[in-house]
DSSP file (Angstrom, degrees, kcal/mol; ACC not computed):
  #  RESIDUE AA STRUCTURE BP1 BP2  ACC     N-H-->O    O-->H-N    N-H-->O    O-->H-N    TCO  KAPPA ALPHA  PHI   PSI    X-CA   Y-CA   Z-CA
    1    1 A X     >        0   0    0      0, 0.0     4,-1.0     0, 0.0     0, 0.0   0.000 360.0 360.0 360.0 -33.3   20.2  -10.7   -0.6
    2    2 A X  T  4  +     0   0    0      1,-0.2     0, 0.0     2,-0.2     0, 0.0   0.243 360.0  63.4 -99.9  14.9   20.5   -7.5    1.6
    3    3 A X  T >> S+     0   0    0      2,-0.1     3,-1.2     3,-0.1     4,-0.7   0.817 100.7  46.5-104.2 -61.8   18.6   -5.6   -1.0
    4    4 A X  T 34 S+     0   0    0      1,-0.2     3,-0.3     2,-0.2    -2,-0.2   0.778 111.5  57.6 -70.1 -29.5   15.3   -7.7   -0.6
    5    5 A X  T 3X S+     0   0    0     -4,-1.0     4,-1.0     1,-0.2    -1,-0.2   0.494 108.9  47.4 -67.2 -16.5   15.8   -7.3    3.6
    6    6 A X  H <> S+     0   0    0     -3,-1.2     4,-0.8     2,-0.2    -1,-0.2   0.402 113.3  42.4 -97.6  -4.1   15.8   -3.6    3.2
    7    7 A X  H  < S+     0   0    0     -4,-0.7    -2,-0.2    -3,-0.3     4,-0.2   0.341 110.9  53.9-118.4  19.6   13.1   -3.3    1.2
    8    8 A X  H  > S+     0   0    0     -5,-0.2     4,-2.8     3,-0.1    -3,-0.2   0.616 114.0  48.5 -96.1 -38.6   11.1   -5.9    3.4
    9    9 A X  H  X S+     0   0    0     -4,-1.0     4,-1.1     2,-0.2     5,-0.2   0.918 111.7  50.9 -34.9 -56.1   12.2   -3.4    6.4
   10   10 A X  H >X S+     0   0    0     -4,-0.8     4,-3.3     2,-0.2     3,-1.9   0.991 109.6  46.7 -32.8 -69.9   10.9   -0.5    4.4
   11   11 A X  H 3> S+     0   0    0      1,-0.3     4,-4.0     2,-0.2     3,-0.3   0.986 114.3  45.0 -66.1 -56.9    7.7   -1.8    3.6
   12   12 A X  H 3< S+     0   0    0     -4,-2.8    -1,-0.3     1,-0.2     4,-0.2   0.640 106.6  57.9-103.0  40.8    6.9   -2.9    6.9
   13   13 A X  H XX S+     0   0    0     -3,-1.9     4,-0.6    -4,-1.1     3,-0.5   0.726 108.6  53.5 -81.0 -27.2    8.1    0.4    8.6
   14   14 A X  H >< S+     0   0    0     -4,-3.3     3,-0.6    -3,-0.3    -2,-0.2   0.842 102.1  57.0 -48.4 -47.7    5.6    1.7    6.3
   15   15 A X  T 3< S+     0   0    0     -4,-4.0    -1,-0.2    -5,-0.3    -3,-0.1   0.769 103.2  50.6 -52.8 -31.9    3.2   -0.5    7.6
   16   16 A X  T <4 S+     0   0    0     -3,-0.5     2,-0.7    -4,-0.2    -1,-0.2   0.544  89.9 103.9 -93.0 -20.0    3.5    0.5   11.0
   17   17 A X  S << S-     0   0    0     -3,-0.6    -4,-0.0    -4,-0.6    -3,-0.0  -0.602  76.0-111.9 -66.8  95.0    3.1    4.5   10.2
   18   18 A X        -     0   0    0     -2,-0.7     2,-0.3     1,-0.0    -1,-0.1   0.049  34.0-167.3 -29.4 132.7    0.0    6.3   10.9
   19   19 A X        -     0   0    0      2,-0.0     2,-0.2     0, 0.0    28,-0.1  -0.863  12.0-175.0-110.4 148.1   -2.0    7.5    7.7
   20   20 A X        +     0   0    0     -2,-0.3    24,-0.0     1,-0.0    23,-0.0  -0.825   9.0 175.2-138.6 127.1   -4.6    9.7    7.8
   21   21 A X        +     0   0    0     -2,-0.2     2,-0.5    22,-0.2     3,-0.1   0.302  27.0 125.9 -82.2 -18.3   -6.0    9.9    4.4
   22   22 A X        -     0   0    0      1,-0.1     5,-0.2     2,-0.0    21,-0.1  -0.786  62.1-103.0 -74.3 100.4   -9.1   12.1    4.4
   23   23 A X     >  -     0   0    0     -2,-0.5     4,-1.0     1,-0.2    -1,-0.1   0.594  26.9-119.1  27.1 155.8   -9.9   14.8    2.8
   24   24 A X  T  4 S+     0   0    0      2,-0.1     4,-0.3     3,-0.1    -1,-0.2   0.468 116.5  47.2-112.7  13.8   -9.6   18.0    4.4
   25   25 A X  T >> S+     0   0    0      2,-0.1     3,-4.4     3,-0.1     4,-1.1   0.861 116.7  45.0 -79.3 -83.0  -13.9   18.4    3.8
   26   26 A X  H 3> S+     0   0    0      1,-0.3     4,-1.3     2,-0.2    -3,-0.2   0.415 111.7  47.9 -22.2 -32.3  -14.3   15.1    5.0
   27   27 A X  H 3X S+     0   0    0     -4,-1.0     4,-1.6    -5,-0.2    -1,-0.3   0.751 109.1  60.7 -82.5 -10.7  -11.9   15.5    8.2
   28   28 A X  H <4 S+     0   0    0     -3,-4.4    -2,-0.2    -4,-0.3    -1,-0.1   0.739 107.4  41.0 -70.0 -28.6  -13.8   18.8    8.8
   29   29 A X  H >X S+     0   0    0     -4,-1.1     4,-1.5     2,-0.2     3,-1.3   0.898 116.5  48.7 -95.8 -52.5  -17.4   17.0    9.3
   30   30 A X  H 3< S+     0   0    0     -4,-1.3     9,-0.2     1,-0.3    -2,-0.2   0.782 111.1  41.9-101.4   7.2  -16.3   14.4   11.0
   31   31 A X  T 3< S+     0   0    0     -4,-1.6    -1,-0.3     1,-0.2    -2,-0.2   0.348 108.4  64.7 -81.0  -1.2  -14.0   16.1   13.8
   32   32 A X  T <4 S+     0   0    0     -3,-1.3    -2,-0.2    -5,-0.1    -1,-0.2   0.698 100.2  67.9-120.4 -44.7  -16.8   18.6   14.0
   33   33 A X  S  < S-     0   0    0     -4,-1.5     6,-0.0     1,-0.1     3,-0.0  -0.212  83.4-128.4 -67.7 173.7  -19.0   15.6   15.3
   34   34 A X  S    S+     0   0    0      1,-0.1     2,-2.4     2,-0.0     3,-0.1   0.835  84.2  93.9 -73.5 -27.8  -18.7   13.8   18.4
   35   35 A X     >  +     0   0    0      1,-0.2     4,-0.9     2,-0.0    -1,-0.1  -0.362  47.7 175.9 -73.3  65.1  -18.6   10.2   17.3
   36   36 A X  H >> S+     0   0    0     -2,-2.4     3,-2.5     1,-0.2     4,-1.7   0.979  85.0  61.4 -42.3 -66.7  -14.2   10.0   17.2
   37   37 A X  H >> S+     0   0    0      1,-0.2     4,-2.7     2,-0.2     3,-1.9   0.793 101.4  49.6 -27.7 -75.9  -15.0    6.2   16.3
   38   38 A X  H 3> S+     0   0    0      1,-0.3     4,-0.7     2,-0.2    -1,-0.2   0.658 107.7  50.6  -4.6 -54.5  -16.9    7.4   13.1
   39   39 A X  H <X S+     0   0    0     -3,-2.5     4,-2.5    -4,-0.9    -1,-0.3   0.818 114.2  45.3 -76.2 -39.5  -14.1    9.5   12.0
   40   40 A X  H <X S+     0   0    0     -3,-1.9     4,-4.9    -4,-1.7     5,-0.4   0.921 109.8  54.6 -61.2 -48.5  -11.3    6.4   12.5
   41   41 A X  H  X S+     0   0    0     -4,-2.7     4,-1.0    -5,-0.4    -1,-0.3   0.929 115.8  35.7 -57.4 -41.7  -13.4    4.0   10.8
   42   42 A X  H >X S+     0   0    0     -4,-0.7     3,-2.1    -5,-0.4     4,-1.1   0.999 110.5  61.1 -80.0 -53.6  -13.7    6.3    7.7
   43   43 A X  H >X S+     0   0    0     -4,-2.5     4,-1.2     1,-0.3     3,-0.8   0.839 115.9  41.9 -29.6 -56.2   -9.8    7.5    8.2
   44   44 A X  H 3X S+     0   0    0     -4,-4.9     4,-1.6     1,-0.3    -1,-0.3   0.703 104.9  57.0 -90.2   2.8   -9.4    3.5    7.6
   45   45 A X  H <X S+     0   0    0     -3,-2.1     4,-2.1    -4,-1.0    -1,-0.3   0.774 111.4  49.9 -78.7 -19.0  -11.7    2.7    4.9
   46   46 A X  H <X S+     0   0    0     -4,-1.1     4,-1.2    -3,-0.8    -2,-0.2   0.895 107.3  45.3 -87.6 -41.9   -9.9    5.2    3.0
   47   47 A X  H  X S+     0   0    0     -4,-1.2     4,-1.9     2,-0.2    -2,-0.2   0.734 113.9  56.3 -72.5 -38.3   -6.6    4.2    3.4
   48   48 A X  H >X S+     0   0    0     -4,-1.6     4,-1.3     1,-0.2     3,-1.2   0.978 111.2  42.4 -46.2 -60.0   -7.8    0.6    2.7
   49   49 A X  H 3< S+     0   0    0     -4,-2.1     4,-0.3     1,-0.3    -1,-0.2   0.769 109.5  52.1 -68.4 -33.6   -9.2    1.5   -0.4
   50   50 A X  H 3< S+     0   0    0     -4,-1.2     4,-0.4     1,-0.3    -1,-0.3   0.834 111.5  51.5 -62.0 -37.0   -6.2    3.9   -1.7
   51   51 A X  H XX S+     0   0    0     -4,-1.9     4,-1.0    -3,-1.2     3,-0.6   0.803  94.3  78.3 -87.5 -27.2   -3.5    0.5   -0.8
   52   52 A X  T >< S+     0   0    0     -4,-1.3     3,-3.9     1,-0.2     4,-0.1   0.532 104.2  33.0 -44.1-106.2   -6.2   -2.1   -3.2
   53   53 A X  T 3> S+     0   0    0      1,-0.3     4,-1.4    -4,-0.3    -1,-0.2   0.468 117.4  52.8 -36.9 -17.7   -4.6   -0.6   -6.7
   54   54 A X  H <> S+     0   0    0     -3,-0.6     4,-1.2    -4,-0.4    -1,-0.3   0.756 113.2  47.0 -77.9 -23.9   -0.7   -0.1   -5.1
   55   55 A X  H XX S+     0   0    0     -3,-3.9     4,-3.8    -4,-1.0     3,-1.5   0.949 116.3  46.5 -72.4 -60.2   -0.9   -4.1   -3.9
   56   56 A X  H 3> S+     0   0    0      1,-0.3     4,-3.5    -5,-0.2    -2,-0.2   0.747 111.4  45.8 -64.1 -23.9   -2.2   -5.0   -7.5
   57   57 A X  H 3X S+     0   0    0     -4,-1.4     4,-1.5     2,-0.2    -1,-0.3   0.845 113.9  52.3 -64.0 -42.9    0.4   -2.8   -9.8
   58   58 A X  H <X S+     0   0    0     -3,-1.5     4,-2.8    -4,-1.2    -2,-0.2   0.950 113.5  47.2 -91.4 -32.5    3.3   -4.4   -7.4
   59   59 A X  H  X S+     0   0    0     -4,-3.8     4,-1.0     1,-0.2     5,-0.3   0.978 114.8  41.4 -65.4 -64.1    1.7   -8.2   -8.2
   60   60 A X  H  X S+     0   0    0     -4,-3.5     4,-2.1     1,-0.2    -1,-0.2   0.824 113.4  53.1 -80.6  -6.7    1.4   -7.8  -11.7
   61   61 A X  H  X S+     0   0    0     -4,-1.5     4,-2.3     2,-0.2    -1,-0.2   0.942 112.1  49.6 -32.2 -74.4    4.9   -6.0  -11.8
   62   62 A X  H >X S+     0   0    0     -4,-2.8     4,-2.5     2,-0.2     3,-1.6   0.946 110.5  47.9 -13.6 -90.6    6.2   -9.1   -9.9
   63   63 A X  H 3X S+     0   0    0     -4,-1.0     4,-2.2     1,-0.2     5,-0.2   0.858 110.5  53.2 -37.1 -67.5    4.5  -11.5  -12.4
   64   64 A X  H 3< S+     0   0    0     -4,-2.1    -1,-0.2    -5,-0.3    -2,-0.2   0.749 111.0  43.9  -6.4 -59.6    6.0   -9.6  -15.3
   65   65 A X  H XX S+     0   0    0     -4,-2.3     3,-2.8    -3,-1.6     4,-1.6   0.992 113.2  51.2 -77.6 -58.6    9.6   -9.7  -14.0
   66   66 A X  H >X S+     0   0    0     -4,-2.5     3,-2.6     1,-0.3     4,-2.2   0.900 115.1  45.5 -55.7 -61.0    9.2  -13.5  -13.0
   67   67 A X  H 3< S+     0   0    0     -4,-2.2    -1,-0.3     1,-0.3    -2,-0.2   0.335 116.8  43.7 -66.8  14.2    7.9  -14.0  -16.8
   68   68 A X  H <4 S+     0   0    0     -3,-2.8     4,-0.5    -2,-0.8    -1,-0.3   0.286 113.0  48.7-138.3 -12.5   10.5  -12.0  -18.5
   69   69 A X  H <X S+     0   0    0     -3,-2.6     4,-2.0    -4,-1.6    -2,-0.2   0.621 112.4  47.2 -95.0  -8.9   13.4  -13.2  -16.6
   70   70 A X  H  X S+     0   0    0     -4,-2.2     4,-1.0    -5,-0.3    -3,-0.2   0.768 109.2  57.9 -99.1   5.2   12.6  -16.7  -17.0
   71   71 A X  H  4 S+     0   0    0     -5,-0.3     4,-0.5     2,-0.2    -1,-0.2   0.638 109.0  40.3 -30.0 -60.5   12.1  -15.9  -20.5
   72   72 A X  H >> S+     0   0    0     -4,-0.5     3,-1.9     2,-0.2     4,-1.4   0.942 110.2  59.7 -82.2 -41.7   15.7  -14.6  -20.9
   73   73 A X  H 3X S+     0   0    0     -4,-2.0     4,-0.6     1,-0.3     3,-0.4   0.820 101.2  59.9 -25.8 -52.8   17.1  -17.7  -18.6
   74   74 A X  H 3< S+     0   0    0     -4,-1.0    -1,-0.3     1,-0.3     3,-0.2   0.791 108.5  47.1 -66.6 -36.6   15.3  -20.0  -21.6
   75   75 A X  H <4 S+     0   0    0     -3,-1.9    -1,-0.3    -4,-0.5    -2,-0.2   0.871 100.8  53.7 -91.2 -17.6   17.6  -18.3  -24.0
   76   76 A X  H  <        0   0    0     -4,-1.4    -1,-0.2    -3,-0.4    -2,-0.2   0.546 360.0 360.0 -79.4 -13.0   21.1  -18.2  -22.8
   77   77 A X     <        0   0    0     -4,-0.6    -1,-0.2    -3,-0.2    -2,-0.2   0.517 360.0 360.0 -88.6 360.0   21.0  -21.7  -22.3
């Protein structure tokens, strides 16, 4: 039980941590403009996109373990 409340801390200290995620071309063009809005908005499209495939590997991980422990459960009985 105090293993799933440290890694539900983890995760959302993680959450709370500034990324910046861009490129070092990409931060070069847009810090070089004025438009700081520009620069954020891309900073977070990026980071979005990078967290899609990390979400979907820990769900079908998940599913996996649920469908392979209830799997062994069904045999010991």
């Amino acid at each position: 039980m105090k293993k799933k409340y440290s890694v539900l801390l983890i995760l959302v200290f993680l959450a709370v941590l500034p990324l910046d995620a861009q490129c070092a071309m990409c931060r070069a063009v847009l810090e070089s403009e004025e438009n700081v809005s520009q620069a954020k908005g891309v900073n977070n499209g990026i980071v979005y996109l990078m967290a899609i495939p990390y979400i979907l590997v820990a769900l079908t991980g998940f599913y996996l373990y649920k469908v392979y422990s209830k799997k062994k459960t069904v045999k010991k009985t």
